[in-house]
C-alpha positions in Angstrom: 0.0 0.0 0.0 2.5 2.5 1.1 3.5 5.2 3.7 0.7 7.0 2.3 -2.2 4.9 2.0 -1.5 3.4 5.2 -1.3 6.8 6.9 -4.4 7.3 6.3 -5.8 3.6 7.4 -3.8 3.8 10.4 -5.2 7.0 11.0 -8.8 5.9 10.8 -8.0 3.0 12.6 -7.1 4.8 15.5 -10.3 7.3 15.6 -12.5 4.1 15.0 -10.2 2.7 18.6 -10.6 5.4 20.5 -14.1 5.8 19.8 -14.9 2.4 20.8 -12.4 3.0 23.8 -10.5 0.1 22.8 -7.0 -0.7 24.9 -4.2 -2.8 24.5 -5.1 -2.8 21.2 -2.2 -4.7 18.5 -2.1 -3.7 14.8 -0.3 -6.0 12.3 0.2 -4.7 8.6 0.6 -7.4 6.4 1.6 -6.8 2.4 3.9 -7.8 -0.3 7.3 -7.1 -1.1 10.3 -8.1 -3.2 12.9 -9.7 -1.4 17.1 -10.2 -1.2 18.3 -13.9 -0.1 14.8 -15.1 0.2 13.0 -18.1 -1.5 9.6 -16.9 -3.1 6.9 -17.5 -1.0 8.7 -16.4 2.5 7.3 -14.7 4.9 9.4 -11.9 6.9 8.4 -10.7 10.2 10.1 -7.1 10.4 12.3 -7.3 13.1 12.6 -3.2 11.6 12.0 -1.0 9.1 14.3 1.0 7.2 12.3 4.1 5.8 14.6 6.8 4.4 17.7 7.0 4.4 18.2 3.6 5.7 17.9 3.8 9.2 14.9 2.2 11.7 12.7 5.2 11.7 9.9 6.9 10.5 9.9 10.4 10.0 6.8 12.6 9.8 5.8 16.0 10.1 3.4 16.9 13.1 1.9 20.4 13.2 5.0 21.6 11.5 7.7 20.2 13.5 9.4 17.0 12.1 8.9 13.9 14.6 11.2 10.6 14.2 9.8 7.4 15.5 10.9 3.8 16.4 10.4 0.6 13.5 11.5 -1.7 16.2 9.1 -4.4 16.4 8.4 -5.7 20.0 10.6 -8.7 20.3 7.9 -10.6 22.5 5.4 -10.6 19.5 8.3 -10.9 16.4 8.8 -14.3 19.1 4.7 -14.9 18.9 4.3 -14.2 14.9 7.1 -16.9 14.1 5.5 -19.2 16.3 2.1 -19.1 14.5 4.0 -19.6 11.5 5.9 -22.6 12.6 2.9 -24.2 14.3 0.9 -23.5 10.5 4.3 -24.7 8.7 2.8 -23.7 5.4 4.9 -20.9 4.4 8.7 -20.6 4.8 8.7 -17.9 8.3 11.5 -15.5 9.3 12.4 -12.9 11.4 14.3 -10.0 9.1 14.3 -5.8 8.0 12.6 -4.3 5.6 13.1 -1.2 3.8 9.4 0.9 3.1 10.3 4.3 1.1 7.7 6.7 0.8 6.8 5.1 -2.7 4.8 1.7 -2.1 8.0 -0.7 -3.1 9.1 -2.6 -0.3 12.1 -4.9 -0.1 12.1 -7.6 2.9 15.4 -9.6 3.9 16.3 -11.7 6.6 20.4 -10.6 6.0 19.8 -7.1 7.2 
């Protein structure tokens, strides 16, 4: 989808949480990518995400003053996620980066 199109479904997301008055609450975005080092078919929990340039963070302008955030994924559910996917043992699983510019390509590898 990309940074865009899921800025606004996150955004939504949260309104529709709040509203509800929702805690505790997980998200999980799953999509496509191309991948390095990978066999087709594999599926790559983001350990984090490497917007631009490179590094794990997000940056994103908040009433006019740029805010960096965290891609690290909470190690305790990256450990859950690859569990479901042992236990279903359809699907090759890993835990790896990805890279998500703000154009919707995405590349996933478990080498980063």
């Amino acid at each position: 989808m990309g940074i865009p199109s899921i800025s606004i479904v996150s955004h939504e997301l949260i309104k529709l949480l709040y509203r509800a008055k929702c805690s505790n609450v997980t998200t999980v975005c799953i999509g496509t990518s191309g991948g390095i080092g990978l066999e087709p078919g594999s599926v790559v929990i983001t350990r984090q995400c490497g917007g631009t340039p490179f590094k794990p963070q997000f940056e994103e302008v908040v009433l006019g003053k740029t805010v960096l955030r965290s891609t690290n994924l909470d190690e305790q559910l990256a450990k859950e996620l690859m569990q479901c996917g042992k236990e279903i043992g359809r699907f090759h699983t890993v835990i790896g980066n990805t890279r998500c510019p703000l154009d919707c390509s995405g590349v996933a590898s478990p080498l980063m």
